[in-house]
C-alpha positions in Angstrom: 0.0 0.0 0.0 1.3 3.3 -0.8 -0.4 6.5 0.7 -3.5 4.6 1.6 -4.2 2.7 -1.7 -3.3 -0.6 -2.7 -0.2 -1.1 -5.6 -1.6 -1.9 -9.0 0.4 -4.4 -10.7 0.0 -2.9 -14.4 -0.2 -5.9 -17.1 2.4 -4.0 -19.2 4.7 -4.8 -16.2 4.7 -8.1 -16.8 5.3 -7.9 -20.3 8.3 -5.6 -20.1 9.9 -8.1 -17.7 9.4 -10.7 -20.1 11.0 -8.9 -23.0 13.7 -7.8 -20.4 14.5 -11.4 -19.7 14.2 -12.8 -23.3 16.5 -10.0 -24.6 19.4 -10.9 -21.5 18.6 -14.7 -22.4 19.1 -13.8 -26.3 22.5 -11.7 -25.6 23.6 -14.1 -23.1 23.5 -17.3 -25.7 24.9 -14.9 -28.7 28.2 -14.1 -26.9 29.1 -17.9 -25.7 28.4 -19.0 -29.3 31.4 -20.3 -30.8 31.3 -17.8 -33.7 32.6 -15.9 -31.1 35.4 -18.5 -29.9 39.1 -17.4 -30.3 41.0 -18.9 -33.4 44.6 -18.5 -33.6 47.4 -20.5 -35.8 49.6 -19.7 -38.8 51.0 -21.1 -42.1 52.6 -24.6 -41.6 55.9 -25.9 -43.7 57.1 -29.2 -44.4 59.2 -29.8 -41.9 56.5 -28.0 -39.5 53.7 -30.9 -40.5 55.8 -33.8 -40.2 56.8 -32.5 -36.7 53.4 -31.9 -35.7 52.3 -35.7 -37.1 51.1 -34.5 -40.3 52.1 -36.0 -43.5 50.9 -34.9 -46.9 50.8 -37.6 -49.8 49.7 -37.2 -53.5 49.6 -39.0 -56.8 48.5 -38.0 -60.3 44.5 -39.0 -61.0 44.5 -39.0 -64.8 46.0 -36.5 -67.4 45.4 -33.4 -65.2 44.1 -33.7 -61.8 46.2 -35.3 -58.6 44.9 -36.6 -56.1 45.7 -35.8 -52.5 45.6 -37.1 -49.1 45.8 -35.7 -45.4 47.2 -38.0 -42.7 47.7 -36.9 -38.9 48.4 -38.4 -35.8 46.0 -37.4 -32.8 48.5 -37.0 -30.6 50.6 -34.3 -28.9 49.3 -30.7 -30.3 46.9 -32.3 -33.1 45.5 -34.4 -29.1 42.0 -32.1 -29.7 42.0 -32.7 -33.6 38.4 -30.9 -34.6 38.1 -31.3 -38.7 39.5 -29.8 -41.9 38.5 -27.0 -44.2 39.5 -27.4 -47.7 39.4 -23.2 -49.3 40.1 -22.1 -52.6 40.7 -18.8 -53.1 41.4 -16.2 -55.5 43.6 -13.6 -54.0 41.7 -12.6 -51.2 38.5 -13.4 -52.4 37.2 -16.7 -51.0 35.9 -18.9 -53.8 35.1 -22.1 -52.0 35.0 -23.2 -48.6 34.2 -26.9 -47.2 34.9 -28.9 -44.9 36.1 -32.4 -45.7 35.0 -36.3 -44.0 37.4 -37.8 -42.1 38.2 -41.3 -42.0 39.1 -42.4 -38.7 39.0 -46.0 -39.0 42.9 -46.0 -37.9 42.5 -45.9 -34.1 45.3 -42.7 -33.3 44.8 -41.6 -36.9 42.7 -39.6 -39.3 42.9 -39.1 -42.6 41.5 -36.5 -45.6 41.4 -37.1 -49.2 40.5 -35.1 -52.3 41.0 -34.8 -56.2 42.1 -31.8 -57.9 43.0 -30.6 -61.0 46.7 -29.5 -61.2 46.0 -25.8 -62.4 44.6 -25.2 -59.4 46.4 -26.5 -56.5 48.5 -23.1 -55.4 44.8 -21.6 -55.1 43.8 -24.2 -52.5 44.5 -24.3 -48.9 43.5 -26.6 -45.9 42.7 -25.5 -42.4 43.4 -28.2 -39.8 41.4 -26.9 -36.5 42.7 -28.2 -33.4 40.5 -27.6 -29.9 43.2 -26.8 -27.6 42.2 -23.8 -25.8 38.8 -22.9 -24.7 36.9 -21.0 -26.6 38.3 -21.7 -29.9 41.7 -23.3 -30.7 44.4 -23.3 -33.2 44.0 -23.1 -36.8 47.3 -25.3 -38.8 47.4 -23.9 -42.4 48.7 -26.1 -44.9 48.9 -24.7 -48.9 48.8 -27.5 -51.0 51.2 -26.2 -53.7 54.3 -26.4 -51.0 53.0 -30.3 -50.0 52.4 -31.4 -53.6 54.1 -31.0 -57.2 52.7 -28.5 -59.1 54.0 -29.5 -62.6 52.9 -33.2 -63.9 56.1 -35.0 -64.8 56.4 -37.1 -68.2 57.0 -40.3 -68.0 60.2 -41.8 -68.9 58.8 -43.3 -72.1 60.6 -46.9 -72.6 62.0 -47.1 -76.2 60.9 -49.5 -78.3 62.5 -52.7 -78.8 64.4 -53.9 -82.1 63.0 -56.0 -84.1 66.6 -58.0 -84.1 65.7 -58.5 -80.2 62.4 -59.6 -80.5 62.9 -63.0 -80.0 61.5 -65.6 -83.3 58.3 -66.9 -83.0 58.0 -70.8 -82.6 58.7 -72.8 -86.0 55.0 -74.6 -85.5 53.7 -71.3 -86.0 54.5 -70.5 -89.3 53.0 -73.9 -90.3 50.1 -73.4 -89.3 47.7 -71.6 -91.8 44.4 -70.0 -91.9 42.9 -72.9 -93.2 44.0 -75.4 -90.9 42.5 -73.0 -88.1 39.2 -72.6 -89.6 39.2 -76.8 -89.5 39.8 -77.3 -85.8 
């Protein structure tokens, strides 16, 4: 009661403490969203991968395209291992960003695979995201045209033999004629 009368308890009252308390809830779930985690890492070399249990392969996939595969250890810094993004970018414009499956049927192990064509290998780049520090992690960055030959290398072509070293066919073979063939 104030001066005699009883409080009224207004109905829009109760509605602006509902929208109070939805807006606090809304802020409160936006800023521990990991969009907002802290991501940190660098460019990774050769030597830099294999230390950290990472090991690059590749092979050619037809005339053009290679084909190229992720392998890493989940163990020491890669322990919190989280997935791979596969970008390809022009510049600094983003052209493509995905992230790639994981085969983890090695216990200890996971590995990432993917065909490309040649011409565009120094435009691709693969973010391995490690977990290791709350919120966010580290980010390993790996371009592919310092893991995989850019250029497709000929083949050694074998010369062809001599016809002196080919070795004679058999002597029953040159008796045997087209007619005695068709009559077997």
């Amino acid at each position: 009661m104030t001066n005699g009368k009883p409080a009224s308890t207004s109905p829009y009252k109760y509605v602006k403490m509902i929208l109070t308390f939805s807006v606090v809830t809304f802020l409160l779930m936006a800023v521990s969203s990991p969009c907002f985690a802290l991501w940190s890492g660098g460019q990774v070399s050769k030597e830099q991968a294999r230390e950290l249990g990472m090991e690059v392969r590749s092979k050619a996939n037809g005339t053009n395209a290679v084909w190229v595969e992720l392998e890493l250890k989940t163990e020491g810094k890669l322990k919190s291992f989280s997935h791979v993004e596969l970008l390809i970018r022009e510049g600094e414009k983003s052209l493509v960003t995905a992230t790639l499956r994981e085969d983890r049927s090695k216990l200890g192990r996971v590995v990432i695979s993917f065909t490309a064509d040649r011409a565009y290998l120094d435009k691709i780049t693969l973010w391995v995201y490690v977990a290791d520090m709350m919120p966010g992690g580290t980010i390993y960055e790996l371009r592919v045209k310092d893991f995989v030959e850019l250029e497709l290398r000929p083949r050694a072509e074998a010369a062809a033999p001599d016809a002196s070293s080919r070795p004679a066919p058999p002597a029953a073979a040159e008796a045997v004629t087209g007619k005695q063939l068709k009559a077997r």
